[in-house]
C-alpha positions, 0 to 999 in steps of 0.5 A: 342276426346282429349288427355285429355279426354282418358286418362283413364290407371290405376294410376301410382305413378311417382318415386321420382327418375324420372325413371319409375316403373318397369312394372309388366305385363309379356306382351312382350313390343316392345318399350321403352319411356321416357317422359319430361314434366314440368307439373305434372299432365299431366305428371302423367296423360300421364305416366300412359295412355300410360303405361297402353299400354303393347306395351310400357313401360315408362322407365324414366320420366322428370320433368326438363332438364337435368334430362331428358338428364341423364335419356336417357343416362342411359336408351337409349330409342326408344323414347323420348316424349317431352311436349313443349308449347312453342318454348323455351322450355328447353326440345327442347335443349335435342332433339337437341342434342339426337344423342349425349345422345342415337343415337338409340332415336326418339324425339316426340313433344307434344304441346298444339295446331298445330301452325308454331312456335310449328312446326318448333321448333320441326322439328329444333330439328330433332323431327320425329313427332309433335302431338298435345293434340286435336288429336285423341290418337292413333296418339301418339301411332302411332308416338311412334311405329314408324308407320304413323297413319290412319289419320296423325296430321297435323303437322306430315310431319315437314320438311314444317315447316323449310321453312318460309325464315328468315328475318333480324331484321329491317324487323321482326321490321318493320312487328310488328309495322304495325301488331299492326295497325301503318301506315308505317309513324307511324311505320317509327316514332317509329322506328327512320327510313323514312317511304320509308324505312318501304315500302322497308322493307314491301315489302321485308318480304311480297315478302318472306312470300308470304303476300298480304295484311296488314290482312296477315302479322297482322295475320302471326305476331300473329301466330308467337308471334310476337304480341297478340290481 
């Protein structure tokens, strides 16, 4: 079961002003959600699944950055809840700074897959938690109470997505040129370098990232964006 797939809560008009509609319902709620997404329709489609929830209540919705930032000053939500489908979302750069904007908010990563950049980004923005639209819902609902889940996202423990060691610019050159098939010649060629050089830089990110074969840092290379296939 996908996100997508039950996101069955009644209809909700997003306000034109981004802040959620008050909610009707006398239900006491216990937990209050701002939600920052760039897509319309999935904003709606979430706003309006998770409201349906009488434990939540969707205080503000984003549809760009800085409205985001002002909505969370005014609002000071448990939590804020950010769609992010790649690492240089504008969102990614409120999470960071949330301790300033409201102290008392999580920060809650919502990505289109689980995959090491989509993981880090969000553990570099102090995000509490990632879930992913493939996993089951109450995952989200779990995450945005504060509680661990039954069957946690495979993402959720985020500190073991800071650990990859950084590498210096000629070793990330080095590794896309022989992930798109170059030999270390070839790749010294196009790099303007001698292909010892290319070995000593090969040898020193592999040692890093605990690669061993040229299927590994092709396969490392595509996971990180590196390059496409």
């Amino acid at each position: 079961m996908t996100l997508q797939a039950t996101i069955v809560g009644p209809s909700r008009a997003e306000p034109a002003s981004g802040r959620a509609a008050t909610p009707s319902s006398a239900a006491r709620r216990y937990t209050t959600l701002v939600i920052a997404d760039d897509r319309p329709i999935r904003r709606a489609a979430v706003a309006a699944w998770i409201g349906a929830d009488a434990s939540i209540e969707v205080v503000g919705i984003a549809s760009r950055a800085e409205e985001a930032a002002a909505i969370i000053v005014d609002a000071q939500p448990a939590t804020l809840l950010v769609a992010c489908d790649h690492p240089t979302c504008g969102f990614l750069g409120v999470a960071a700074r949330i301790n300033r904007l409201s102290a008392r908010t999580q920060v809650i990563v919502l990505s289109d897959e689980h995959n090491p950049r989509t993981c880090r980004a969000a553990a570099q923005c102090g995000a509490s938690a990632h879930v992913c639209h493939t996993d089951h819902p109450d995952e989200l609902l779990a995450a945005i109470r504060g509680r661990p889940a039954s069957q946690p996202s495979r993402c959720v423990r985020l500190e073991e997505a800071i650990t990859v060691p950084a590498l210096s610019n000629r070793e990330r050159e080095v590794m896309i040129e022989l992930a798109k098939g170059l030999s270390a010649k070839e790749a010294a060629a196009a790099l303007g370098i001698c292909a010892k050089t290319v070995d000593n830089h090969a040898q020193r990110f592999m040692r890093k990232l605990d690669l061993h074969s040229r299927a590994d840092v092709v396969r490392f290379a595509v996971r990180e964006g590196l390059v496409t296939v």
